[in-house]
C-alpha positions as YAML, in Angstrom:
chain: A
units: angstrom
residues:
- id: 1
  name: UNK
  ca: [0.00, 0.00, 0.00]
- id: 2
  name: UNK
  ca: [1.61, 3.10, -1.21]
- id: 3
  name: UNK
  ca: [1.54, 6.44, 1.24]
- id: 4
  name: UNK
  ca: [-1.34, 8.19, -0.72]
- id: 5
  name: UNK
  ca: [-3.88, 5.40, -0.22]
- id: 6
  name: UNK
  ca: [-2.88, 5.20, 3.81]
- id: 7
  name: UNK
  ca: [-3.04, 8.66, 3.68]
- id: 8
  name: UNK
  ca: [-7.04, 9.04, 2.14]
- id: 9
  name: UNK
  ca: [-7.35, 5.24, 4.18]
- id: 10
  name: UNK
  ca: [-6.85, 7.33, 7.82]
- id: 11
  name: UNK
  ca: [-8.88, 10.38, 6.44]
- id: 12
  name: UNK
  ca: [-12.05, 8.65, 5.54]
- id: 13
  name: UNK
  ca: [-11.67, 6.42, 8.92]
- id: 14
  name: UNK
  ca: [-11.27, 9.87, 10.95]
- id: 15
  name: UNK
  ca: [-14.80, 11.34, 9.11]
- id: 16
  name: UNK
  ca: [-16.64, 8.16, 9.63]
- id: 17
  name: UNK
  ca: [-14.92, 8.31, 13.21]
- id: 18
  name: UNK
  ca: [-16.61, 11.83, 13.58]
- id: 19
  name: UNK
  ca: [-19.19, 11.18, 12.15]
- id: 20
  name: UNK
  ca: [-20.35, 8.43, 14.87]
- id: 21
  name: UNK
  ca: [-19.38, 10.37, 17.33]
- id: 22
  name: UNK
  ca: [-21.69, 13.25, 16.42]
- id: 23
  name: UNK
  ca: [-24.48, 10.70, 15.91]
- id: 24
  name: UNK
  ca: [-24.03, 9.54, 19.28]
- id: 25
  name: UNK
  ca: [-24.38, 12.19, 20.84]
- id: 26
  name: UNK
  ca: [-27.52, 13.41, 19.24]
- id: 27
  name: UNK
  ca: [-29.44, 9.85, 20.33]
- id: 28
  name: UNK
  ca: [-28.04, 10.57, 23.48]
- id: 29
  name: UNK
  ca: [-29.62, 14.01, 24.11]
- id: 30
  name: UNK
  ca: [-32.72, 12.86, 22.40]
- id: 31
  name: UNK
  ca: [-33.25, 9.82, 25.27]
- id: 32
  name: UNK
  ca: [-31.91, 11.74, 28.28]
- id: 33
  name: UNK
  ca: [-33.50, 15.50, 27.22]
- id: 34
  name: UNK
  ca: [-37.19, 14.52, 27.92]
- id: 35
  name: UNK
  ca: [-39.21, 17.58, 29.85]
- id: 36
  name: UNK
  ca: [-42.13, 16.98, 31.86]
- id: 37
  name: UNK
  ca: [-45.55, 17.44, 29.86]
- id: 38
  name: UNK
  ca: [-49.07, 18.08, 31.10]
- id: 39
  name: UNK
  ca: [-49.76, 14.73, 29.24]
- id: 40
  name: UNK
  ca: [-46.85, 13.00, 31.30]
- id: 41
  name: UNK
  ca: [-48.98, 10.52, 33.02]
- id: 42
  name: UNK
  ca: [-46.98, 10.61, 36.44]
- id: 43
  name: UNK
  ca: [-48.19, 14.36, 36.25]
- id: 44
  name: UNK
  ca: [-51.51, 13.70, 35.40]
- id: 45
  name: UNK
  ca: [-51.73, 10.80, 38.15]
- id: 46
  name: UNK
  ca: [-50.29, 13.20, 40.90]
- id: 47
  name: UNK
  ca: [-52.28, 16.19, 40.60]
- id: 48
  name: UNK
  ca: [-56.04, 13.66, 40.27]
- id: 49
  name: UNK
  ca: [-57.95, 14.38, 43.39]
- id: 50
  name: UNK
  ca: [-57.63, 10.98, 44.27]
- id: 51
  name: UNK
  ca: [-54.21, 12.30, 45.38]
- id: 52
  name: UNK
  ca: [-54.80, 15.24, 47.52]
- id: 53
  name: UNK
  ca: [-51.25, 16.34, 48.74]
- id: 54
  name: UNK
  ca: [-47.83, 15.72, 49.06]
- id: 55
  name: UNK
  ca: [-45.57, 16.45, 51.34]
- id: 56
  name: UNK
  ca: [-42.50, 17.81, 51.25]
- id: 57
  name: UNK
  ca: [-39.85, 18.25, 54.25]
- id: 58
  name: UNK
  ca: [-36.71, 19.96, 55.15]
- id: 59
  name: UNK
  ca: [-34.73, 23.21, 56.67]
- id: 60
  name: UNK
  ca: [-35.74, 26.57, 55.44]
- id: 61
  name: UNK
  ca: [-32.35, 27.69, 53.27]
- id: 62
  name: UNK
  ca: [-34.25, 30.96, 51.49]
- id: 63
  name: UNK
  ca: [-37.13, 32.79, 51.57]
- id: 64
  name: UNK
  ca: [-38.52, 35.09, 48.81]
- id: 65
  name: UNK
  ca: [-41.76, 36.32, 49.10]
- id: 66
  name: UNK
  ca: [-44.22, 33.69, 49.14]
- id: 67
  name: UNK
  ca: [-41.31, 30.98, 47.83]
- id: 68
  name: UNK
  ca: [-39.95, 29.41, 50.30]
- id: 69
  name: UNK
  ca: [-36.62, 26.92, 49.62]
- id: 70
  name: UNK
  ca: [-36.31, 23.46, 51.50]
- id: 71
  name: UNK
  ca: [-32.85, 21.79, 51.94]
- id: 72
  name: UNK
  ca: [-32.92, 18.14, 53.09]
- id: 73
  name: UNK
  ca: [-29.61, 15.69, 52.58]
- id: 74
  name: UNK
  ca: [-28.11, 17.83, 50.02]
- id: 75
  name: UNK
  ca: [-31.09, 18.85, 48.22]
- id: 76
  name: UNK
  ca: [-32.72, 21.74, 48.16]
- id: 77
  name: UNK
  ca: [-36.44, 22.16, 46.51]
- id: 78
  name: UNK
  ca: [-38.42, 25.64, 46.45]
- id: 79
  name: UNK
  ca: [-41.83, 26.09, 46.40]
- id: 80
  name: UNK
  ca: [-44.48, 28.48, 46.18]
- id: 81
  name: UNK
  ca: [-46.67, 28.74, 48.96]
- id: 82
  name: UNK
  ca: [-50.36, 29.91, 47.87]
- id: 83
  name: UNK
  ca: [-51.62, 33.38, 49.30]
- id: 84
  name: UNK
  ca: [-54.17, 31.57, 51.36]
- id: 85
  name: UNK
  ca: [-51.90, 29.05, 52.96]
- id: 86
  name: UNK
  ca: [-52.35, 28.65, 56.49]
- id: 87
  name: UNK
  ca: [-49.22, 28.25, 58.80]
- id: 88
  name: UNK
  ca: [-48.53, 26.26, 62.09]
- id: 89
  name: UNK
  ca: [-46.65, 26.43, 64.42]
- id: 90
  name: UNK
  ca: [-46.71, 23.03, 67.24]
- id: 91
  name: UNK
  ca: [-45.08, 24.68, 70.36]
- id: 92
  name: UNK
  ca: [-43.49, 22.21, 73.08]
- id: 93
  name: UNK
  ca: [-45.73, 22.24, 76.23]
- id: 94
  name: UNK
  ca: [-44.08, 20.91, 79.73]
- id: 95
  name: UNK
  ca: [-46.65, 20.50, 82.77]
- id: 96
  name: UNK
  ca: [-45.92, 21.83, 86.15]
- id: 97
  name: UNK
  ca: [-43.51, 18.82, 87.10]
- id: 98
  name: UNK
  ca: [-41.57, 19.87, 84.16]
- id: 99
  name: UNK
  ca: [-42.13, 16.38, 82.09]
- id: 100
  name: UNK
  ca: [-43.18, 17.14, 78.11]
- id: 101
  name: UNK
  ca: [-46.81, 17.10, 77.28]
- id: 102
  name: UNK
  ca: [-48.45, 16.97, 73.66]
- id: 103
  name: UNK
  ca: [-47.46, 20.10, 71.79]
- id: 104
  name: UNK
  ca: [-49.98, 23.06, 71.42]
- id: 105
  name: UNK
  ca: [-50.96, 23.81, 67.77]
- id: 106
  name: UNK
  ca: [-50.79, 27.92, 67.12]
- id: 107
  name: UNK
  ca: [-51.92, 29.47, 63.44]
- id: 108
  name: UNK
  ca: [-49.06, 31.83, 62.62]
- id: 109
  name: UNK
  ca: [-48.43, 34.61, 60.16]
- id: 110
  name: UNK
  ca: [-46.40, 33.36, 56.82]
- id: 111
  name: UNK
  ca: [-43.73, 36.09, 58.07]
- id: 112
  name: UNK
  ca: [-43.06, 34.29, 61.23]
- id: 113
  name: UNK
  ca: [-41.54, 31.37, 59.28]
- id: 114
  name: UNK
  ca: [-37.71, 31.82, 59.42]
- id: 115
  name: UNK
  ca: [-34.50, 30.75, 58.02]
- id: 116
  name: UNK
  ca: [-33.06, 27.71, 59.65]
- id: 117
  name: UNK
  ca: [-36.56, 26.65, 60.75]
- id: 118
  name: UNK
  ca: [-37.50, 22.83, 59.94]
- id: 119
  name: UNK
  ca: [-41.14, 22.32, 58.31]
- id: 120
  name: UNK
  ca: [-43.19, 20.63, 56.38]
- id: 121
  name: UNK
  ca: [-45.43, 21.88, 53.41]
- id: 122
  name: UNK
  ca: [-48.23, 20.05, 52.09]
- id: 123
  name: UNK
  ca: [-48.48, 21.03, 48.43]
- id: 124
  name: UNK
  ca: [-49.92, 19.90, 45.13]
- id: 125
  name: UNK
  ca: [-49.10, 18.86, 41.86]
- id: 126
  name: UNK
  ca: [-50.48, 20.86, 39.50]
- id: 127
  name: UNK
  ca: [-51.95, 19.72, 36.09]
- id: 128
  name: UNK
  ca: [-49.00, 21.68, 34.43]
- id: 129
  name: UNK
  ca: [-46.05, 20.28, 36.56]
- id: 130
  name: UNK
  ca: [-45.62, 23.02, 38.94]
- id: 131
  name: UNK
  ca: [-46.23, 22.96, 42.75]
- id: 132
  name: UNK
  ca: [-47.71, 25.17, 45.31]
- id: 133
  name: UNK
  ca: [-47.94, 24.99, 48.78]
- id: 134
  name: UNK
  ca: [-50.66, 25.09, 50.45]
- id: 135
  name: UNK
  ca: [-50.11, 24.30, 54.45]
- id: 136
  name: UNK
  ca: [-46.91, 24.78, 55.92]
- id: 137
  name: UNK
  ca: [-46.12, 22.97, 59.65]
- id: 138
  name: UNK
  ca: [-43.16, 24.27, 61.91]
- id: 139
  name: UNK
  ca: [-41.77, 21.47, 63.36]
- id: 140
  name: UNK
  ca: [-40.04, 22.33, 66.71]
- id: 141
  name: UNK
  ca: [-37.98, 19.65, 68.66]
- id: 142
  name: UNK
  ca: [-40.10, 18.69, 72.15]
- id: 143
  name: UNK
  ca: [-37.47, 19.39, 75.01]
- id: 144
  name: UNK
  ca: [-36.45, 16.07, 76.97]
...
């Protein structure tokens, strides 16, 4: 095999190389790019009123507004909490012998919700995809 044919030999082996390459990558994007639809049956299934709410859980990392952002294990989620959400707050009770009794439930103001506080926020899936919360629950640690 003279030099010219190895030369045009590695050339067309290089464009076929590339050529796979970009291929691959395009089917790749196409499987792993898929966006959440209204028609996306998990969607669809989750906001059904069969399915009421969800709950999500964690440490208040952010607040802006009416969004309020949830960190849990290294994740962090943020959620819009509906105008007409209502807020509670379970205070730690101890009777007169100082032993812990069952907590007593207070309705708060969104604004007393703060940074570093650990709640829970029942929200729902809405037909579109999004969330919104629409009961939030301070969770306090009970004193031992």
């Amino acid at each position: 095999m003279d030099q010219k044919s190895l030369i045009i030999s590695i050339t067309i082996g290089l464009i076929f190389f590339a050529l796979g390459l970009v291929c691959g990558f395009f089917y790749h994007r196409q499987i792993t790019f898929m966006p959440f639809k209204a028609e996306n049956p998990i969607i669809k299934t989750l906001s059904s009123k069969v399915i009421p709410t969800v709950n999500a859980y964690g440490e208040v990392t952010s607040i802006n507004e009416k969004n309020i952002t949830l960190t849990s294990g290294g994740e962090s989620l943020t959620i819009k909490i509906r105008d007409d959400a209502k807020v509670y707050s379970f205070e730690p009770s101890v009777d007169k012998k100082g032993n812990s009794t069952t907590p007593v439930q207070k309705i708060i103001k969104f604004e007393d919700i703060k940074n570093g506080n650990n709640v829970s926020v029942n929200l729902r899936i809405l037909p579109d995809g999004n969330i919104e919360g629409y009961a939030v629950v301070i969770v306090s640690v009970l004193p031992k």
